[in-house]
Backbone as XML, in Angstrom:
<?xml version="1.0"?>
<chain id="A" units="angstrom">
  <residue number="1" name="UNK">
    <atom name="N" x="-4.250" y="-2.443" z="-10.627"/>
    <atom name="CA" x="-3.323" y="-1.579" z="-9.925"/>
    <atom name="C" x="-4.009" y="-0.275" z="-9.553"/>
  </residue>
  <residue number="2" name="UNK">
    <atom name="N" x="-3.349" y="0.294" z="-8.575"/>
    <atom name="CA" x="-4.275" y="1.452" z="-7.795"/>
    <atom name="C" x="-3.185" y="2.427" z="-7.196"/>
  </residue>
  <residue number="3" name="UNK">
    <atom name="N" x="-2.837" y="4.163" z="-7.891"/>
    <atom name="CA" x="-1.797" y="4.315" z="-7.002"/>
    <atom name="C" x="-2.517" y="5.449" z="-6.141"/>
  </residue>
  <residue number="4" name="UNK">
    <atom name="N" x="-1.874" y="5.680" z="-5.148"/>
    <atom name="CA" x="-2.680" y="6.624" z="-4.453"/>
    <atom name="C" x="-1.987" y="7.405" z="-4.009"/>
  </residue>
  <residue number="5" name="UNK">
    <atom name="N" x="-2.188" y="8.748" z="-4.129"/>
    <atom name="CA" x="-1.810" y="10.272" z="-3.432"/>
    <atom name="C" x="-2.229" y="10.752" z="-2.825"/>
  </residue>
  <residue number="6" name="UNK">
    <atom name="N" x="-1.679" y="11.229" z="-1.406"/>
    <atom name="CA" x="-2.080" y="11.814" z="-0.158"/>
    <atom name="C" x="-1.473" y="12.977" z="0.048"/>
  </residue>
  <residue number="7" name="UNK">
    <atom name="N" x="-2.370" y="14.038" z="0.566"/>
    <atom name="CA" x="-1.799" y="15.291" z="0.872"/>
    <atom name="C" x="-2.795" y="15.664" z="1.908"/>
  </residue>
  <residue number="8" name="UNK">
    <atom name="N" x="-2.156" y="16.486" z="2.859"/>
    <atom name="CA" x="-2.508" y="17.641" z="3.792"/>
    <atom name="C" x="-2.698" y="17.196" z="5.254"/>
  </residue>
  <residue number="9" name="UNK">
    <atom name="N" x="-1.574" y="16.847" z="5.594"/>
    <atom name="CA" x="-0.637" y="16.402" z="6.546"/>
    <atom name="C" x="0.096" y="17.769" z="7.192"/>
  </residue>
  <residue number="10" name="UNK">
    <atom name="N" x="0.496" y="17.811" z="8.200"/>
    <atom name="CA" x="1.720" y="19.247" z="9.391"/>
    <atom name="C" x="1.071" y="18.654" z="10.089"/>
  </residue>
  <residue number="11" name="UNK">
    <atom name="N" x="1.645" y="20.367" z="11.122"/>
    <atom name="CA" x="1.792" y="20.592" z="11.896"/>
    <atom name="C" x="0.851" y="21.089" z="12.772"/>
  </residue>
  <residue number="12" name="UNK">
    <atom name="N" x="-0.208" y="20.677" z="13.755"/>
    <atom name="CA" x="-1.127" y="21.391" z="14.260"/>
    <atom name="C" x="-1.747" y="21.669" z="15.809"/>
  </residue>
  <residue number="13" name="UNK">
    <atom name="N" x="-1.861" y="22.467" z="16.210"/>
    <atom name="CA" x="-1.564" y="22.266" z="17.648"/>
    <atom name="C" x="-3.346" y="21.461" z="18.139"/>
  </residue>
  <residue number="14" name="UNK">
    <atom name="N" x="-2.914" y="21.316" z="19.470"/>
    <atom name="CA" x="-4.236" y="20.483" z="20.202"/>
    <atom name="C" x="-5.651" y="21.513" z="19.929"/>
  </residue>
  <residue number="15" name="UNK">
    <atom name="N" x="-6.607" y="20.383" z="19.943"/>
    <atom name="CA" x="-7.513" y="21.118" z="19.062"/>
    <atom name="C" x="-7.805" y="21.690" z="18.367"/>
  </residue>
  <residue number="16" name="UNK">
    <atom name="N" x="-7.209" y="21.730" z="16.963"/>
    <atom name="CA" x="-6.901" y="21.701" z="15.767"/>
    <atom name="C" x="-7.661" y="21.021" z="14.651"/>
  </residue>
  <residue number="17" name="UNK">
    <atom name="N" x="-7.581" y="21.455" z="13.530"/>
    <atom name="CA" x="-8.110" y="20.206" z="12.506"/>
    <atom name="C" x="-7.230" y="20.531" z="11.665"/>
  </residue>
  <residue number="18" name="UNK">
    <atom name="N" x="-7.521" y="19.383" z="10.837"/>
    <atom name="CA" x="-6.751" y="18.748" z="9.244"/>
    <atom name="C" x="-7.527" y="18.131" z="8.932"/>
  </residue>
  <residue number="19" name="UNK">
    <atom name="N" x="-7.443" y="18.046" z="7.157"/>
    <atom name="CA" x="-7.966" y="17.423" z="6.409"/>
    <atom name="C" x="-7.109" y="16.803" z="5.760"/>
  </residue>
  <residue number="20" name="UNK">
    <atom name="N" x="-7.181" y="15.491" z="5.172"/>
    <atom name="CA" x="-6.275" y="14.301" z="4.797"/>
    <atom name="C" x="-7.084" y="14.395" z="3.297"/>
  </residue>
  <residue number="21" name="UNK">
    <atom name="N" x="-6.047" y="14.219" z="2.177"/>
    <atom name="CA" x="-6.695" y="14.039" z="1.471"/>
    <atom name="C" x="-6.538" y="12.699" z="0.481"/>
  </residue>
  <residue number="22" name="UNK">
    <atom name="N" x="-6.803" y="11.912" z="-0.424"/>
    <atom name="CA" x="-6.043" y="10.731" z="-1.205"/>
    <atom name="C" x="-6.813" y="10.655" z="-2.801"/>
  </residue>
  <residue number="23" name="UNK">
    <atom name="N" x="-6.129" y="10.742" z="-3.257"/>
    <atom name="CA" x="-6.420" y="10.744" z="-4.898"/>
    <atom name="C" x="-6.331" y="9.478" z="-5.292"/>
  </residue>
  <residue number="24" name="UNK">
    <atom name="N" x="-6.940" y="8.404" z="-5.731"/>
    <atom name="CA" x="-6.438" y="7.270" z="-6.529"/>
    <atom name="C" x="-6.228" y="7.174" z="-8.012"/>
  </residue>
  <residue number="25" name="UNK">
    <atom name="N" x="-6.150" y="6.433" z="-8.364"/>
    <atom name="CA" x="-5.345" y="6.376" z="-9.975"/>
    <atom name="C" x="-6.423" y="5.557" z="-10.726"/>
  </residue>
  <residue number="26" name="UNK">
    <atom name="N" x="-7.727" y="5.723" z="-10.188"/>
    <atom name="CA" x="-8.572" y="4.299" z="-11.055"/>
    <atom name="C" x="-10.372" y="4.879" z="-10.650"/>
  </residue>
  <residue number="27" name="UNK">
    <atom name="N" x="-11.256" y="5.306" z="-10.924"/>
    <atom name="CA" x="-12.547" y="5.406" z="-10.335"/>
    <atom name="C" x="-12.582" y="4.292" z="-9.428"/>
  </residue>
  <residue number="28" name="UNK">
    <atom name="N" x="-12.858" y="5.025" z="-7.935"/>
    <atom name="CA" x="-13.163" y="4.481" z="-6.369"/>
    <atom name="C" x="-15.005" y="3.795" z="-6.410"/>
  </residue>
  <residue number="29" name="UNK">
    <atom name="N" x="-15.642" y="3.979" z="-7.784"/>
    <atom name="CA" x="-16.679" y="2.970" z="-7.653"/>
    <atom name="C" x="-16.319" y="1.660" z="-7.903"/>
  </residue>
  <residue number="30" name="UNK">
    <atom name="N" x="-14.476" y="1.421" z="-8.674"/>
    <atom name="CA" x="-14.390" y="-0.376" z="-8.883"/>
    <atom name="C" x="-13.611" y="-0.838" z="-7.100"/>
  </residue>
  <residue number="31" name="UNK">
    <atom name="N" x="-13.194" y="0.509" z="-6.283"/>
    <atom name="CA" x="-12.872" y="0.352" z="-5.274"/>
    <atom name="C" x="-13.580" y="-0.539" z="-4.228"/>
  </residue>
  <residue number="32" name="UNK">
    <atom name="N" x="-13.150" y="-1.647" z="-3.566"/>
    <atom name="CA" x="-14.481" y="-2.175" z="-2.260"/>
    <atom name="C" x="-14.345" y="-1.407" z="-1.554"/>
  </residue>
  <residue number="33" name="UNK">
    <atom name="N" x="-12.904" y="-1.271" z="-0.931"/>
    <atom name="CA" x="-13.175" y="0.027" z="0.808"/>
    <atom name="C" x="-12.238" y="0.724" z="0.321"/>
  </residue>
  <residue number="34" name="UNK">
    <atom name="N" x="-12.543" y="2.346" z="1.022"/>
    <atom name="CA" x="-11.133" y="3.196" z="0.841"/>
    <atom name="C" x="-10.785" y="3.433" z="2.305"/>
  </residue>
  <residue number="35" name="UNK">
    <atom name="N" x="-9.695" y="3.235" z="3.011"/>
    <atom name="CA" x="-9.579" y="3.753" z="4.392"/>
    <atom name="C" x="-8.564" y="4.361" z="4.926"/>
  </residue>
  <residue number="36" name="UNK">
    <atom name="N" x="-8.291" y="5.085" z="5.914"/>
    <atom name="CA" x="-6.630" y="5.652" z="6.315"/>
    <atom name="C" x="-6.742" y="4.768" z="7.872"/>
  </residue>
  <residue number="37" name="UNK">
    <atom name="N" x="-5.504" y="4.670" z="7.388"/>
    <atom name="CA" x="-4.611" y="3.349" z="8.465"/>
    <atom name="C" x="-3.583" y="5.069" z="9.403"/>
  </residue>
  <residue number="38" name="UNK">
    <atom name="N" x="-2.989" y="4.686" z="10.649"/>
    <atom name="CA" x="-2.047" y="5.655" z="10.874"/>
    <atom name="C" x="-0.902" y="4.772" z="11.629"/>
  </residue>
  <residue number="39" name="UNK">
    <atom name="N" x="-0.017" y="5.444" z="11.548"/>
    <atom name="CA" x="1.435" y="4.393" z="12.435"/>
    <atom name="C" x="2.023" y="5.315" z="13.116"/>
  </residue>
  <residue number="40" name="UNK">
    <atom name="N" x="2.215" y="5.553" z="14.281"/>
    <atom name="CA" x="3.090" y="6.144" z="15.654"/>
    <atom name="C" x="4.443" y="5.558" z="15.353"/>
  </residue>
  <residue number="41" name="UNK">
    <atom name="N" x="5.175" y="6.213" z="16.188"/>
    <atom name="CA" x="6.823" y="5.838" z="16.117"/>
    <atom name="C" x="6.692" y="4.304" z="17.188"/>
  </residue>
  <residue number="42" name="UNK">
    <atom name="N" x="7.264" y="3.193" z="16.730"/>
    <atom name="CA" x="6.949" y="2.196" z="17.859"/>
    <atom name="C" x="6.022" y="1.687" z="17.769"/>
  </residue>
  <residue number="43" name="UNK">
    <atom name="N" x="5.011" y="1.586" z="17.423"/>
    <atom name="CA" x="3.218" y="1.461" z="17.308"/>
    <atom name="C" x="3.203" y="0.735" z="15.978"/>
  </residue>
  <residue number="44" name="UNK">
    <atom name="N" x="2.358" y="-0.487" z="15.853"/>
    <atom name="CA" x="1.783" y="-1.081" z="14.745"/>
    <atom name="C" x="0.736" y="-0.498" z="13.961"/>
  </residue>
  <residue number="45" name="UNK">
    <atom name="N" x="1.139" y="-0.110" z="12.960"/>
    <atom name="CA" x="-0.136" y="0.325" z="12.112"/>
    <atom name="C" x="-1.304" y="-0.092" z="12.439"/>
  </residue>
  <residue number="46" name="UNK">
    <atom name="N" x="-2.339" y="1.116" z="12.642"/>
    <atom name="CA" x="-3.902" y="0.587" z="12.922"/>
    <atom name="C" x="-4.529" y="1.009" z="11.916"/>
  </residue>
  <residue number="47" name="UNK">
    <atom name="N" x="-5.913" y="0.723" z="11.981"/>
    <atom name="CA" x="-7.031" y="1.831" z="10.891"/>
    <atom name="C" x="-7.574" y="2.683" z="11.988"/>
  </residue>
  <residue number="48" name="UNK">
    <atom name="N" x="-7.725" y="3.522" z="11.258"/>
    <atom name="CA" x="-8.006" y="4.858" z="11.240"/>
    <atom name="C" x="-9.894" y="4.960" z="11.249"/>
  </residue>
  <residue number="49" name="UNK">
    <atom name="N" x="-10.244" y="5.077" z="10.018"/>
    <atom name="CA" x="-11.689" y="4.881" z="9.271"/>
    <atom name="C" x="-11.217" y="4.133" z="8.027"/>
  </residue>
  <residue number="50" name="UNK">
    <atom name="N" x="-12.732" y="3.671" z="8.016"/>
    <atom name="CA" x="-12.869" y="3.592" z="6.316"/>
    <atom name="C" x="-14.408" y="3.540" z="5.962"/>
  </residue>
  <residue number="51" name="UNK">
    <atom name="N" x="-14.173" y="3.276" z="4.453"/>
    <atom name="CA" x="-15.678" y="3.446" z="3.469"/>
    <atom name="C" x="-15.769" y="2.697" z="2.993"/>
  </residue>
  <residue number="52" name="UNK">
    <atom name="N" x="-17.028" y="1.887" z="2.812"/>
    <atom name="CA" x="-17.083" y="0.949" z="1.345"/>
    <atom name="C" x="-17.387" y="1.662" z="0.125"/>
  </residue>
  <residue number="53" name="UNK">
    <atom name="N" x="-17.573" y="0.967" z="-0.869"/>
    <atom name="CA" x="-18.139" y="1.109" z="-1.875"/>
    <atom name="C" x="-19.938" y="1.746" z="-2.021"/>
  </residue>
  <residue number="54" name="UNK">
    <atom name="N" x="-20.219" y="1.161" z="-0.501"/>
    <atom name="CA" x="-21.409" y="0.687" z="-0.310"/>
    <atom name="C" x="-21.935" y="2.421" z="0.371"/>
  </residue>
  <residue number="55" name="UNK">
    <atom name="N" x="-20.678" y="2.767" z="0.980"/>
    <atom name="CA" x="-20.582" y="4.465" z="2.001"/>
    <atom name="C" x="-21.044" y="3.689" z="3.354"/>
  </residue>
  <residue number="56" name="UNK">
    <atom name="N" x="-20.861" y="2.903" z="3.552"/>
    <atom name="CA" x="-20.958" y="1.962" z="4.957"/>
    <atom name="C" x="-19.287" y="2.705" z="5.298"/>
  </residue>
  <residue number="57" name="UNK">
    <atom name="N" x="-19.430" y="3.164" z="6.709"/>
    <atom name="CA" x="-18.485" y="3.818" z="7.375"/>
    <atom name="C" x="-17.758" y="2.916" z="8.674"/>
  </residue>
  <residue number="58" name="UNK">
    <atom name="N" x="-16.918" y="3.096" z="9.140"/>
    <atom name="CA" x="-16.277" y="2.241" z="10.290"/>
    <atom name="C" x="-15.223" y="3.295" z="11.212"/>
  </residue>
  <residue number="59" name="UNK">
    <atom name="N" x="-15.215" y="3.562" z="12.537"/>
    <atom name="CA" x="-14.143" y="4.201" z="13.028"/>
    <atom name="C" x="-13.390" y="3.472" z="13.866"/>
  </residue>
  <residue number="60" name="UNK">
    <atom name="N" x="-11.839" y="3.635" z="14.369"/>
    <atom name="CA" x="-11.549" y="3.577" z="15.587"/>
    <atom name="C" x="-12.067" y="3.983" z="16.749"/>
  </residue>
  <residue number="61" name="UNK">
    <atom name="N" x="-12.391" y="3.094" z="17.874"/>
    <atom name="CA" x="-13.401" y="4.121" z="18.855"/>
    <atom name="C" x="-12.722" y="5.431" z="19.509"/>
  </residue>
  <residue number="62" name="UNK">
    <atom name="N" x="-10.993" y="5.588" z="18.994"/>
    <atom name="CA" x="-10.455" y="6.594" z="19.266"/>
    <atom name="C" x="-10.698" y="7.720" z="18.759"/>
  </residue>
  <residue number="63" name="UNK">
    <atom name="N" x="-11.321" y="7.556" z="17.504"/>
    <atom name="CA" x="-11.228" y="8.929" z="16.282"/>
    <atom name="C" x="-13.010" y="8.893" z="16.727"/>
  </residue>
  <residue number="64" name="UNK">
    <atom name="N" x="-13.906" y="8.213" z="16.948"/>
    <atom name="CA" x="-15.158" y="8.472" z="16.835"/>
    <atom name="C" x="-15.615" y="9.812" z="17.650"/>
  </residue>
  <residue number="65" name="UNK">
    <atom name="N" x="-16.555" y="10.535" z="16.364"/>
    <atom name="CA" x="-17.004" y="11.649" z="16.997"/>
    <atom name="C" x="-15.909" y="12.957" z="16.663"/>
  </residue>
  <residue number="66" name="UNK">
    <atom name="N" x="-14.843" y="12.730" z="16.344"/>
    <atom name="CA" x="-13.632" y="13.630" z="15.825"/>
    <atom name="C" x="-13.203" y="13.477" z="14.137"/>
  </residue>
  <residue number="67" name="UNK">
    <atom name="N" x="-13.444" y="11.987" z="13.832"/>
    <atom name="CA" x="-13.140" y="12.155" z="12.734"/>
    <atom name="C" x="-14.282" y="11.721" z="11.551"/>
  </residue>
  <residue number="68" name="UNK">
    <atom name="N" x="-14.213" y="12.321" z="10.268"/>
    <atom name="CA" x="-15.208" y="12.129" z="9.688"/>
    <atom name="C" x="-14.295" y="11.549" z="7.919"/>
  </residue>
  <residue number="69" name="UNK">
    <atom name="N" x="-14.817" y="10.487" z="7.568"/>
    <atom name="CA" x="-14.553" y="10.053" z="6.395"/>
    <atom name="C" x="-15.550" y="9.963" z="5.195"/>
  </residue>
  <residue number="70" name="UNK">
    <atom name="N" x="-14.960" y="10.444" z="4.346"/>
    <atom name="CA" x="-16.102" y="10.738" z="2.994"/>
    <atom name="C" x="-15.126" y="10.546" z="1.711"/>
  </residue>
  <residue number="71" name="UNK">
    <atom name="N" x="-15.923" y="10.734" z="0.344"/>
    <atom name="CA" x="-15.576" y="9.960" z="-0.851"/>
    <atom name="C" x="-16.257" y="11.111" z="-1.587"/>
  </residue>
  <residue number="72" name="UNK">
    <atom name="N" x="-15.666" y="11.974" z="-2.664"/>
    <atom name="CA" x="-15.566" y="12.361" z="-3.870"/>
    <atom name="C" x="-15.723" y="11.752" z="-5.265"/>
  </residue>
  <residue number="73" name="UNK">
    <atom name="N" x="-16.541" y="10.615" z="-5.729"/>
    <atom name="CA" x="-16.271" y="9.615" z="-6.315"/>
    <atom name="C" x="-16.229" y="10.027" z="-7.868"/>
  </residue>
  <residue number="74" name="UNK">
    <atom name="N" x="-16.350" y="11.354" z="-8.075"/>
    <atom name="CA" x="-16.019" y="12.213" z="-9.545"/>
    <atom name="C" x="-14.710" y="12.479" z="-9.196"/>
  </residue>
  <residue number="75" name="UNK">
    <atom name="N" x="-13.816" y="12.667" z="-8.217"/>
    <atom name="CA" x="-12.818" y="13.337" z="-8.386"/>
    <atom name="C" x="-11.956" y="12.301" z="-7.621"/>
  </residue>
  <residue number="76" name="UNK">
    <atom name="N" x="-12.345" y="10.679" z="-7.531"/>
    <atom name="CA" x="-11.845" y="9.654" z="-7.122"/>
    <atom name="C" x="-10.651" y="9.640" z="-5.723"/>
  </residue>
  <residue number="77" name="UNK">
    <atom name="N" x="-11.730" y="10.902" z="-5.159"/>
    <atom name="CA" x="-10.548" y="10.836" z="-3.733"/>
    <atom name="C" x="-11.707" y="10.812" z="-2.370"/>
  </residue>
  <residue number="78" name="UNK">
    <atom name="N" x="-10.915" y="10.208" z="-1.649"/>
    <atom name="CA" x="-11.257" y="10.045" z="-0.034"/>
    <atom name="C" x="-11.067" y="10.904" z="0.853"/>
  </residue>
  <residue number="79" name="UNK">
    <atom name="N" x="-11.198" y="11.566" z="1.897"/>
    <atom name="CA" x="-11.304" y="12.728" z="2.772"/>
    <atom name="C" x="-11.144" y="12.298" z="4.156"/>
  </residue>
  <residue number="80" name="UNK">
    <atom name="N" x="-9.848" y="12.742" z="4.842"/>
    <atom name="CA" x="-10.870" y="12.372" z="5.780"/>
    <atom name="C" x="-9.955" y="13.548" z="7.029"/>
  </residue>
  <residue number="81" name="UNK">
    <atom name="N" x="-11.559" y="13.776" z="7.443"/>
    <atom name="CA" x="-11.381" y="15.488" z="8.210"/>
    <atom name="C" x="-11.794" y="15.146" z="9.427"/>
  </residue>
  <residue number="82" name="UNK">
    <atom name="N" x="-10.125" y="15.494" z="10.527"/>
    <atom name="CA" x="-9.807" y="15.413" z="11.528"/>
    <atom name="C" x="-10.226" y="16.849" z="12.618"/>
  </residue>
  <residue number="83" name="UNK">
    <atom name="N" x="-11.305" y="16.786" z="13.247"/>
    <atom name="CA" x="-11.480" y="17.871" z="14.309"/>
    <atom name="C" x="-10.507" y="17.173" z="15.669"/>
  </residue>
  <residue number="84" name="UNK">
    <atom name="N" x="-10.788" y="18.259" z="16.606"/>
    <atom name="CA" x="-10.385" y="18.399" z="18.128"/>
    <atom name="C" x="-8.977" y="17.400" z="18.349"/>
  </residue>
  <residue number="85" name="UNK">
    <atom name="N" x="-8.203" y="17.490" z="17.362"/>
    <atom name="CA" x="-7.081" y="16.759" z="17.195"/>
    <atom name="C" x="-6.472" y="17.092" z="18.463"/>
  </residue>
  <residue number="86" name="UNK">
    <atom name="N" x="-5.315" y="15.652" z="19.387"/>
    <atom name="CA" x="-4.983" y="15.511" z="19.794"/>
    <atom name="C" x="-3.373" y="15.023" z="19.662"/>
  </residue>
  <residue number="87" name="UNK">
    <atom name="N" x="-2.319" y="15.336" z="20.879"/>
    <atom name="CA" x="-1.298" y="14.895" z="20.433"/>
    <atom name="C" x="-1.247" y="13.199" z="20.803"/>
  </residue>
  <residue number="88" name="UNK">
    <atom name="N" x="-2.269" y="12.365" z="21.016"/>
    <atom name="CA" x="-1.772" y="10.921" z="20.666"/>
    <atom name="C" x="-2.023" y="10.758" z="19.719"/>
  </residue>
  <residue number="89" name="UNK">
    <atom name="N" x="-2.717" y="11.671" z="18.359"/>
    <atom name="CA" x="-3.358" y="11.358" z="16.873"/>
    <atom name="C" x="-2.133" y="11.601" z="16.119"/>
  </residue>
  <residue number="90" name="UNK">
    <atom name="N" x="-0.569" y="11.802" z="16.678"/>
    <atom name="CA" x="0.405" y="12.340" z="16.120"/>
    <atom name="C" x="1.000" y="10.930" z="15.091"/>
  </residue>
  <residue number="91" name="UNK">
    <atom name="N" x="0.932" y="10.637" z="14.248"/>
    <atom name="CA" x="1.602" y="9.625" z="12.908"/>
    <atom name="C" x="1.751" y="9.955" z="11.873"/>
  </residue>
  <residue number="92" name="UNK">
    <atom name="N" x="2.299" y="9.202" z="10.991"/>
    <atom name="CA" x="2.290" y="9.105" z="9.617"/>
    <atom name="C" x="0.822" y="8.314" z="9.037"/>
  </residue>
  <residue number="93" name="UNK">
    <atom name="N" x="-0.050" y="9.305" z="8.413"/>
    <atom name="CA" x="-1.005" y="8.291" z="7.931"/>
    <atom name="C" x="-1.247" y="8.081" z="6.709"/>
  </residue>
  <residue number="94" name="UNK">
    <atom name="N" x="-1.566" y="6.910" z="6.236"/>
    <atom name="CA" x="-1.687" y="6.085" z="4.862"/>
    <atom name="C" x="-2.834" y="6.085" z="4.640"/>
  </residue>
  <residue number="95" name="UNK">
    <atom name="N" x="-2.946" y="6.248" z="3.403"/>
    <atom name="CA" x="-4.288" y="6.004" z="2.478"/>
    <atom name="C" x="-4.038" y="4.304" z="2.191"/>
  </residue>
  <residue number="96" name="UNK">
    <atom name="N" x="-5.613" y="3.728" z="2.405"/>
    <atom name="CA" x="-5.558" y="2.559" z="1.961"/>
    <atom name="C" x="-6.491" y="2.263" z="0.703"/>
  </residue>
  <residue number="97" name="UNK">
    <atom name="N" x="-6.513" y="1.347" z="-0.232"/>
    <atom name="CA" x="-7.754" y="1.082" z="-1.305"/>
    <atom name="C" x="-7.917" y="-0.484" z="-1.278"/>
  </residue>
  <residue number="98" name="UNK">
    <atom name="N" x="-8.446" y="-1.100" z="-1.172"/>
    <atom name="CA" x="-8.655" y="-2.632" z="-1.251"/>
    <atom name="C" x="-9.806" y="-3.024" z="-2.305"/>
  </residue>
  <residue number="99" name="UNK">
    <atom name="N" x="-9.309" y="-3.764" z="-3.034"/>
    <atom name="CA" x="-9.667" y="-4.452" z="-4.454"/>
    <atom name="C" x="-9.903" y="-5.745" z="-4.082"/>
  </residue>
  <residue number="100" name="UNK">
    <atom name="N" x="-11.139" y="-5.852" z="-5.344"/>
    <atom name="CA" x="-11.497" y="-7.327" z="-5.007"/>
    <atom name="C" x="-10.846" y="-8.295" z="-6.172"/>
  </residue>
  <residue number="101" name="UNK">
    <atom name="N" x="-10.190" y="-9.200" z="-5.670"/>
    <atom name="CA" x="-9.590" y="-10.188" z="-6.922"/>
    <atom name="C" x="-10.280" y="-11.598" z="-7.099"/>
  </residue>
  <residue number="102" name="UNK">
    <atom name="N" x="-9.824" y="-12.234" z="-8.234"/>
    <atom name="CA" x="-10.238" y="-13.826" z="-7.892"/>
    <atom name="C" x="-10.027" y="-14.386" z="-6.859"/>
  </residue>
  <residue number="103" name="UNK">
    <atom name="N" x="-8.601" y="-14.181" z="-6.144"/>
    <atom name="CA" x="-8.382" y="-15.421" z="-5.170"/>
    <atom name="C" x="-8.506" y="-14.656" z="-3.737"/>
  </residue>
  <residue number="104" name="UNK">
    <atom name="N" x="-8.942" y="-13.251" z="-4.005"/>
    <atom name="CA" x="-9.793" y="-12.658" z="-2.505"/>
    <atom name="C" x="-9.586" y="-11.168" z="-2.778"/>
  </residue>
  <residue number="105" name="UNK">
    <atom name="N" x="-8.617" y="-10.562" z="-2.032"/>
    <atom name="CA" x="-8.610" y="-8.903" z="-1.849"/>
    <atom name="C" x="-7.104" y="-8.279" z="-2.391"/>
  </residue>
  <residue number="106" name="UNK">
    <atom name="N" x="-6.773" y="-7.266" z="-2.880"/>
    <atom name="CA" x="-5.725" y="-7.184" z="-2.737"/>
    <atom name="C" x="-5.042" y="-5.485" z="-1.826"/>
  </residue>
  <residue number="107" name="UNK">
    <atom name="N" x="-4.524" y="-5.199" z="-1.347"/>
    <atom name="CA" x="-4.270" y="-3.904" z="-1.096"/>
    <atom name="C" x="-2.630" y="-2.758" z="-1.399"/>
  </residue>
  <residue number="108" name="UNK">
    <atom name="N" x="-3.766" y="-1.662" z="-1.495"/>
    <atom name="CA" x="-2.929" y="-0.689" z="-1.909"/>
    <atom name="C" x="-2.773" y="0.466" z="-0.633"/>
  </residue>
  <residue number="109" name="UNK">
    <atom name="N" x="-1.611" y="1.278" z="-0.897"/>
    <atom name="CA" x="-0.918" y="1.563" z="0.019"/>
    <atom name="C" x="-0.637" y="3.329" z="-1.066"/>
  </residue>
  <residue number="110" name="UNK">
    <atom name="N" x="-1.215" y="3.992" z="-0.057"/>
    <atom name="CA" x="-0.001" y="5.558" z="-0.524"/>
    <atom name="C" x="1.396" y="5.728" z="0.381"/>
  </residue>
  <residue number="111" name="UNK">
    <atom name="N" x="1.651" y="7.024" z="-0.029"/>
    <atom name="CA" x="3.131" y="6.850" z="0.767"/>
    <atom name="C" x="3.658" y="7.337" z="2.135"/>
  </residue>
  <residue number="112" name="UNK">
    <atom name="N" x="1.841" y="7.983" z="2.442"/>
    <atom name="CA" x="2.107" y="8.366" z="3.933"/>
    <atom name="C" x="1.939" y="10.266" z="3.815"/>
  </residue>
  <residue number="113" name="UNK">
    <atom name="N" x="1.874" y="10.476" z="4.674"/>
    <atom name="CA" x="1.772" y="11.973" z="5.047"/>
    <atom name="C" x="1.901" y="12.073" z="6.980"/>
  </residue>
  <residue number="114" name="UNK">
    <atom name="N" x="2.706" y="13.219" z="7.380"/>
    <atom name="CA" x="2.602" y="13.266" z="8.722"/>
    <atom name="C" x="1.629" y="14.302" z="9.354"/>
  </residue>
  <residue number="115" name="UNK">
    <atom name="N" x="1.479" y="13.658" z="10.318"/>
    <atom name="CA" x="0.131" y="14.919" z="11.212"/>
    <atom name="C" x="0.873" y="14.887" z="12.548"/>
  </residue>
  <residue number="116" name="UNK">
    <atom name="N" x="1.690" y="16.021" z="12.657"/>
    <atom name="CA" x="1.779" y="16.253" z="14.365"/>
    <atom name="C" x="0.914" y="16.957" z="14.857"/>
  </residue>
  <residue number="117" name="UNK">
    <atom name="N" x="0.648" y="16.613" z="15.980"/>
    <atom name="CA" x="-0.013" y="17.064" z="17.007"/>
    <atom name="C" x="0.492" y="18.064" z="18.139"/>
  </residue>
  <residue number="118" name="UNK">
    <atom name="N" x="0.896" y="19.353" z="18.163"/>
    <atom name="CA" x="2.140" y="19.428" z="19.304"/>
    <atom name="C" x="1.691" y="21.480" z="19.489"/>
  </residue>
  <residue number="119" name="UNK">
    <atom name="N" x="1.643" y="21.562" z="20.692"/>
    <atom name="CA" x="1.604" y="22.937" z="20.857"/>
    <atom name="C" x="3.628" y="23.810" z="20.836"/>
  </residue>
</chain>
């Protein structure tokens, strides 16, 4: 089990930054990937970034170049710091953690934080 806490989420106007932050409940070295997923009103949850275990990185080609994801792995939290923010980057975004099990992966979920985007 893996719980995860997210903070530092508002309100921020265009071209802006935030930093996302996620705490897990377990050292992120038994972690495989840590990543933030985001969901729009209407919109299917996408990913965001993520990290392996490995610090092998991955972006949306939307966030590339704006957003940067990193790992604290003493203080078992994930980061992930949003420049030149835009109002289509406006969602609720989730911290993700994915574990490896016997019969494959399993995933964990925080409870969300919002980032508007809005002058």
């Amino acid at each position: 089990q893996v719980q995860l806490v997210e903070s530092g989420g508002g309100l921020v106007q265009p071209g802006g930054s935030l930093r996302l932050s996620c705490t897990a409940s377990r050292s992120i070295f038994s972690i495989l990937a840590m990543g933030w997923y985001r969901q729009a009103p209407g919109k299917q949850r996408e990913l965001v970034a993520a990290i392996t275990s490995g610090s092998i990185t991955n972006y949306a080609d939307s966030v590339k170049g704006r957003f940067t994801i990193s790992t604290d792995n003493y203080k078992n939290t994930v980061y992930l710091q949003m420049n030149s923010l835009k109002p289509e980057d406006t969602a609720v975004y989730y911290c993700n953690a994915r574990t490896v099990v016997v019969a494959g992966t399993n995933d964990y979920w925080g409870q969300g934080t919002q980032v508007t985007v809005s002058s």
